[in-house]
VOGU-3710 file (C-alpha; in Angstrom, 3 decimals, decimal comma):
1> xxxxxxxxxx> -40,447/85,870/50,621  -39,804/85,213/54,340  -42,566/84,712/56,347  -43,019/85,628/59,738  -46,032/82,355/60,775  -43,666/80,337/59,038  -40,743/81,210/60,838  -42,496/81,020/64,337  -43,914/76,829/63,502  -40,443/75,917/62,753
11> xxxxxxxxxx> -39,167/77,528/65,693  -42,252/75,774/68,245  -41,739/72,340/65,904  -37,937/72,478/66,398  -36,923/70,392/69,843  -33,677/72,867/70,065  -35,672/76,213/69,804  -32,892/77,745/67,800  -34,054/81,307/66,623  -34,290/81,563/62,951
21> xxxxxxxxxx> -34,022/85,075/61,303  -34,221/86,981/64,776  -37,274/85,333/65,716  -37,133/83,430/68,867  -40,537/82,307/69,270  -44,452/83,099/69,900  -45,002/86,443/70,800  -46,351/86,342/73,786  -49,817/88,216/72,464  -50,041/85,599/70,522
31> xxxxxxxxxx> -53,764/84,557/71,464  -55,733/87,776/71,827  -58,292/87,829/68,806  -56,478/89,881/65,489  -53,590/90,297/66,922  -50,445/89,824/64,713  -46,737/90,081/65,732  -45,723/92,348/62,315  -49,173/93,982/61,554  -50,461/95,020/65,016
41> xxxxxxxxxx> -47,516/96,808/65,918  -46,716/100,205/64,803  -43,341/101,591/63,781  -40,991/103,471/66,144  -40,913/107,107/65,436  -37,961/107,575/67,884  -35,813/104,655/67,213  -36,591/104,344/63,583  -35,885/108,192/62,721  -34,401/110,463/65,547
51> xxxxxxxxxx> -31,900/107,866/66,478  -31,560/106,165/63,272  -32,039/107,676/60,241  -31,489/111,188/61,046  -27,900/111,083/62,731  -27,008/108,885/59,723  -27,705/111,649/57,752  -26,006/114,299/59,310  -22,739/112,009/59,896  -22,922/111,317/56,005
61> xxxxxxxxxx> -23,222/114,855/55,351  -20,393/116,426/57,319  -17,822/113,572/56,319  -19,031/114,958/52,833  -17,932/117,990/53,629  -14,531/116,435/54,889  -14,160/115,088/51,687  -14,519/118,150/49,610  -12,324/119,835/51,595  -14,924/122,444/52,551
71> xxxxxxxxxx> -14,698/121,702/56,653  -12,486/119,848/58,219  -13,086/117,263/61,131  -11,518/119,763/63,879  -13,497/122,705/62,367  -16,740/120,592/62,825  -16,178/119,940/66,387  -15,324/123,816/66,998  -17,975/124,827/65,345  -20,341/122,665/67,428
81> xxxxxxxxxx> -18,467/123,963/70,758  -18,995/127,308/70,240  -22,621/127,897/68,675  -24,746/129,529/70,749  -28,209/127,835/71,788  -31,220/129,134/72,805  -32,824/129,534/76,135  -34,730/126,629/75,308  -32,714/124,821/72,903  -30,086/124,825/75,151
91> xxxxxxxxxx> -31,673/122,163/77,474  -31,474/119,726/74,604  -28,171/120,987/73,236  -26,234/118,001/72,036  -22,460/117,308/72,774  -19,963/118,329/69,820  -19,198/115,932/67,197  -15,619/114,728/68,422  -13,085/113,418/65,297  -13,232/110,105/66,693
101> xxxxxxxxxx> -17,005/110,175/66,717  -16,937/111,209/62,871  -14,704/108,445/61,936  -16,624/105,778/63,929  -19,787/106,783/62,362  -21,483/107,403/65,946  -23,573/110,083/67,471  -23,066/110,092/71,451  -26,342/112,200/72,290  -29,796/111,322/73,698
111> xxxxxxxxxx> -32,868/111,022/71,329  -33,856/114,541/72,263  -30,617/116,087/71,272  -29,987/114,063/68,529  -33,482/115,725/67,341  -32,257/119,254/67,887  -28,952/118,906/66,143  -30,870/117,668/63,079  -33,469/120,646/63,275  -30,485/123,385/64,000
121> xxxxxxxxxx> -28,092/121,670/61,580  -28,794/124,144/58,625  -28,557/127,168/60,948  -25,145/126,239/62,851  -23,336/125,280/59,161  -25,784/127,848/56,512  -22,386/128,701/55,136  -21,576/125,585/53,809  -24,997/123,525/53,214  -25,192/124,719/49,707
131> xxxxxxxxxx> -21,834/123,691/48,651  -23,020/119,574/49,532  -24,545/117,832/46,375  -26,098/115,297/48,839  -27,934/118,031/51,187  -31,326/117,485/49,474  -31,486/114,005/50,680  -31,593/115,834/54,350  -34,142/118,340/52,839  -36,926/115,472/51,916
141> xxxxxxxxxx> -36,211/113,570/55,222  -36,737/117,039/57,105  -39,919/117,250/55,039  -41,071/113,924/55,962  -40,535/114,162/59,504  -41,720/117,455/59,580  -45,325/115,441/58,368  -44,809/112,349/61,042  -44,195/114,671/63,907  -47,334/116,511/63,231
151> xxxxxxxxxx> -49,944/115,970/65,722  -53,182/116,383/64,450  -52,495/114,955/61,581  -54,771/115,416/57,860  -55,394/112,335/56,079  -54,875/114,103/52,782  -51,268/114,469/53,893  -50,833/110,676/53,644  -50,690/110,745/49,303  -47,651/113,953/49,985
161> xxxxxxxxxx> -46,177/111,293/52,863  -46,067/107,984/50,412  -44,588/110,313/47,791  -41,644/112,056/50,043  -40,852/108,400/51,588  -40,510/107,312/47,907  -38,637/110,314/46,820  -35,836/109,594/49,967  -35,659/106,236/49,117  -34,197/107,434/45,419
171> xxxxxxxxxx> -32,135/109,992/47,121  -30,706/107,387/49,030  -29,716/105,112/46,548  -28,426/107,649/44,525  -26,559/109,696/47,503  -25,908/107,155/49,941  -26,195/103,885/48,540  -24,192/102,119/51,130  -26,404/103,813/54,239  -29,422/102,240/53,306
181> xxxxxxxxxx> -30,239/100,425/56,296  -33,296/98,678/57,903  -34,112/101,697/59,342  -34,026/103,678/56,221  -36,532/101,184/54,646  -38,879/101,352/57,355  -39,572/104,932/56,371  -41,520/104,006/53,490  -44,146/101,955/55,652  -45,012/105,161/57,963
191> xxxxxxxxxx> -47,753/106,024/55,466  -49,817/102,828/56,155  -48,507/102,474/59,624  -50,247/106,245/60,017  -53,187/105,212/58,049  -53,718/102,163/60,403  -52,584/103,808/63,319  -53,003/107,487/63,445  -50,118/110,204/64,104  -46,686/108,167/64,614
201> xxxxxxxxxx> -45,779/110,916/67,422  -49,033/109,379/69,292  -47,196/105,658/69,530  -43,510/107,223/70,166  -40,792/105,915/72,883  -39,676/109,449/74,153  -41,539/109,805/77,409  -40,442/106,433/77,984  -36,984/106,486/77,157  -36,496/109,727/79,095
211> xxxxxxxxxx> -36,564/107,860/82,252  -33,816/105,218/81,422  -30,880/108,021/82,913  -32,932/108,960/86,156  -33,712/104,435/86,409  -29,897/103,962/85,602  -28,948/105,809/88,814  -31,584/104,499/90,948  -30,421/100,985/90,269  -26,773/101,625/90,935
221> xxxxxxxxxx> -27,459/103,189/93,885  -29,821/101,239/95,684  -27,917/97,790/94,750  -30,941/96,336/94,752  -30,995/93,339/91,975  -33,991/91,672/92,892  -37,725/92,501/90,887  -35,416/95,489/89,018  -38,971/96,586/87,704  -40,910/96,638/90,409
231> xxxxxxxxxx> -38,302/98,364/92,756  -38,140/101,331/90,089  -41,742/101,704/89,656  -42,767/101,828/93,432  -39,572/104,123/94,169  -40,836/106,702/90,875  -44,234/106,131/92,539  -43,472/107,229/95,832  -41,581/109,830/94,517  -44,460/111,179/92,642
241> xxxxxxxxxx> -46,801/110,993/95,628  -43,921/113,185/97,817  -43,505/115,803/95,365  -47,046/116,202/94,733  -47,721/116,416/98,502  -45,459/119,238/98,355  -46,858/121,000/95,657  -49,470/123,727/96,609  -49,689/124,727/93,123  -51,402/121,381/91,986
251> xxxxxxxxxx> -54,471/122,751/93,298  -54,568/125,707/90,733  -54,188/125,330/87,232  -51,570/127,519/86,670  -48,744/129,653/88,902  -46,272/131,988/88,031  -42,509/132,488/88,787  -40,850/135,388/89,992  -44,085/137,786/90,484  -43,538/141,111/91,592
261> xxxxxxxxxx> -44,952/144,997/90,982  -45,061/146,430/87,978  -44,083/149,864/87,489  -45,616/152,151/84,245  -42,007/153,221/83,141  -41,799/149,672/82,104  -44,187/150,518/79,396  -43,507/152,670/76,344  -46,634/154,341/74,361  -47,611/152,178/72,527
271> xxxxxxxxxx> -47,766/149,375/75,442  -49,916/151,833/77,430  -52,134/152,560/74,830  -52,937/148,621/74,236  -52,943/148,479/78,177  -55,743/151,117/78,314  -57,660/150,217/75,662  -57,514/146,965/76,972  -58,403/147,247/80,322  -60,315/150,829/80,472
281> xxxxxxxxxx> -59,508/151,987/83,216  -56,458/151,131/84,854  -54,140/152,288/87,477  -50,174/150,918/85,807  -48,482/151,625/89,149  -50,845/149,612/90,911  -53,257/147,093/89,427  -50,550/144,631/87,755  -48,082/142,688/88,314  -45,783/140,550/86,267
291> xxxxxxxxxx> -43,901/137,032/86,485  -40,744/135,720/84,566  -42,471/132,075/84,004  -46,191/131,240/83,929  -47,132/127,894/83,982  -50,544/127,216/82,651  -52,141/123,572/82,462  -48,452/122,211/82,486  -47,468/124,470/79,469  -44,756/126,725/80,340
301> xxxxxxxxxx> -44,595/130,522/78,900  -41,558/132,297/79,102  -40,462/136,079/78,471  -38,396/136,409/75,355  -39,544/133,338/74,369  -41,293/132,795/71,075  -45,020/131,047/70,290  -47,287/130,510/67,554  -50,095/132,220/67,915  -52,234/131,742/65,059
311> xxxxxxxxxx> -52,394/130,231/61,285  -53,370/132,251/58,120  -56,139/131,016/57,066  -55,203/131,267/53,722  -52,405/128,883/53,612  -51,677/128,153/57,246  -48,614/130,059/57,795  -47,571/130,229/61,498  -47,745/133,594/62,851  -45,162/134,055/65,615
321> xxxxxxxxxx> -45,317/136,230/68,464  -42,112/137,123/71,651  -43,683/137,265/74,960  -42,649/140,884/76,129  -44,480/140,816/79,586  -46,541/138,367/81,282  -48,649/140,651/83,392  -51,877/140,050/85,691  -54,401/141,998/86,303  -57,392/140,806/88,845
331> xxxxxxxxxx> -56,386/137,286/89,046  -56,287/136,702/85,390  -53,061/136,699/83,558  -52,378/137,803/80,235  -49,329/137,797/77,406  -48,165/140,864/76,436  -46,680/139,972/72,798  -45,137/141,627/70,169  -47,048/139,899/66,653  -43,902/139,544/64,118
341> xxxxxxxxxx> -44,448/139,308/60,603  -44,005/136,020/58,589  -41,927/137,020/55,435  -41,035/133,193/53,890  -40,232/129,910/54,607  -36,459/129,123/53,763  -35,761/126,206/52,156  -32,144/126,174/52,560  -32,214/126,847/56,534  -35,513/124,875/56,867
351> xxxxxxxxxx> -36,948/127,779/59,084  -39,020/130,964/59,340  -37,649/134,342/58,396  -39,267/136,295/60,704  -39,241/140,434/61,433  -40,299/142,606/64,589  -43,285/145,394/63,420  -43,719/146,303/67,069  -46,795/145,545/67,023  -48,352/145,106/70,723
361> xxxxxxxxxx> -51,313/143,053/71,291  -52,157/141,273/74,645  -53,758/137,804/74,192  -54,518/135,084/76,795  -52,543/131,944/76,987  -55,803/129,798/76,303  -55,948/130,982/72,811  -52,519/129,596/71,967  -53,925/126,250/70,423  -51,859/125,259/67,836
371> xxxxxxxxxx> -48,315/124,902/69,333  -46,950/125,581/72,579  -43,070/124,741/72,969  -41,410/128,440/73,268  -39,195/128,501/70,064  -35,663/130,431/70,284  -34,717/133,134/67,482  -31,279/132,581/65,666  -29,553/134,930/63,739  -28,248/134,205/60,234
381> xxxxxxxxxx> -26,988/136,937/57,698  -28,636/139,606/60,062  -32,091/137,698/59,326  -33,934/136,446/62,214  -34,990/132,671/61,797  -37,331/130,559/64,304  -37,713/127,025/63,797  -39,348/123,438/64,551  -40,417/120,334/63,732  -43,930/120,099/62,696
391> xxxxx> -46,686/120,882/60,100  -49,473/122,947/61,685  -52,922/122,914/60,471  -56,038/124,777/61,335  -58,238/122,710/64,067
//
């Protein structure tokens, strides 16, 4: 058993200070009261999973496919190429897998694509997910991240995390023996790490690492190789303090895009009747108006996109909802929504099978507590799916 204290005196007693096991030295923390270099520091969700485990996974998985003869490395990419994404997918669409990226084992993609290929990876190849032996070993690791990712997070979910980490671990070994890295071992310490800890998506590297392409650019461009840090963060900072300078809206807490008049022949008879009952009385060619984008305390609500807009209370299934309109009325604004009905979860797509009722109900954006990304609709089999990473749970 290696251990770490041990490691670190040999290091501080040795004249040479050679690093022994990847430890160079002290941490630098060393002295603050209970602090410990391996047990004060929490996991990675970002490295450890989206960039780590998960591509693995999907890389293992098509070049199973390869090797049955079921796609081939050309079909892969061309199936990548021409899926279609989402409205709000599509900002995080990943680059296609390219042969030479299949045979080198290597994902070229940021952290946030290389999450939405792995949640979308089901729908873009349904029709050939059941004919891998090894595709339950991404089922269990799309059930355990599903858990890590969710923010808040129940304690009694911790006994279902230890047991899924344990269960991918013996899917590995049996599946993928020769993938098991590091990385895939440190899944089986997020249970303790999220005991100790709370949620892993609370301690993540995402915000952080979204700013290495905009610090990249800055650096090359301003050739400026002295204090690297503290160029960058006085440049972002001034930055910052310019656009919000700018920005008029900052002193409301939210502001639409592209308002104009609404006209009552955009309304059919059953949006008039929840209008009117709604609002009384009401004038529709002249008391609202309606905007493609609202922005309300930094969330961003889009038409045609979809939300969750409650939880059963039974078993907290998601119902989802399409923002038809987004109208105002009297300075307030409201979502006109059309409330779908939840038929199942699928297990095989890892997604909601979801179906219109038009049925019309306007709702204001505060209520919407329990997720607010906008989520895109895919078709599969003439079903309509929606899906994302997270386990919801009634506040």
């Amino acid at each position: 058993m290696i251990d770490h204290d041990d490691l670190v005196d040999k290091i501080i007693n040795d004249p040479d200070r050679i690093p022994l096991k990847g430890v160079v030295g002290p941490s630098p923390l060393r002295e603050l009261i209970g602090f410990h270099a391996t047990t004060s520091l929490p996991r990675d969700l970002m490295h450890d999973l989206i960039e780590g485990v998960c591509p693995m996974i999907i890389i293992s998985l098509l070049k199973q496919a390869s090797a049955l003869r079921i796609l081939t490395y050309i079909r892969i990419q061309e199936r990548m190429e021409n899926f279609q994404y989402g409205k709000f997918d599509s900002s995080n669409q990943p680059p296609p897998l390219l042969v030479k990226h299949l045979q080198n084992n290597h994902m070229a993609a940021t952290a946030a694509q290389k999450l939405c290929f792995y949640k979308l990876f089901p729908i873009i190849f349904h029709d050939i997910v059941d004919l891998l032996p090894s595709f339950v070993v991404y089922q269990v690791l799309r059930e355990i991240l599903d858990l890590i990712m969710s923010y808040p997070f129940r304690r009694k979910w911790l006994h279902v995390l230890g047991e899924l980490c344990e269960t991918f671990h013996e899917k590995m070994i049996r599946h993928f023996p020769d993938k098991i890295t590091p990385k895939a071992h440190y899944i089986r310490e997020y249970k303790d790490m999220i005991n100790d800890f709370a949620p892993a998506i609370k301690q993540w590297c995402s915000r952080y690492e979204a700013k290495h392409s905009y610090f990249k650019k800055i650096t090359v461009r301003t050739n400026n190789f002295k204090n690297i840090p503290k160029m960058l963060v006085t440049r972002y900072h001034l930055k910052q303090c310019l656009t919000f300078d700018h920005l008029t809206r900052l002193q409301s807490s939210q502001y639409p895009v592209g308002m104009r008049k609404v006209r009552k022949n955009c309304f059919d008879i059953q949006m008039k009747d929840i209008l009117l009952k709604h609002f009384n009385h009401i004038d529709l060619d002249t008391d609202l108006y309606q905007c493609n984008i609202l922005i309300h305390n930094n969330i961003e609500y889009r038409r045609c996109g979809v939300y969750v807009i409650d939880l059963k209370p039974s078993h907290e299934q998601p119902i989802f909802a399409p923002v038809i309109m987004i109208i105002k009325k009297k300075e307030k604004w409201w979502l006109l929504v059309d409330i779908l009905n939840t038929i199942c979860y699928d297990e095989k797509l890892s997604a909601w099978q979801i179906q219109s009722t038009t049925r019309y109900s306007l709702i204001d954006s505060n209520d919407l507590t329990y997720y607010h990304k906008g989520l895109d609709i895919y078709i599969v089999n003439n079903l309509s799916f929606v899906s994302f990473i997270s386990r919801l749970t009634l506040h």
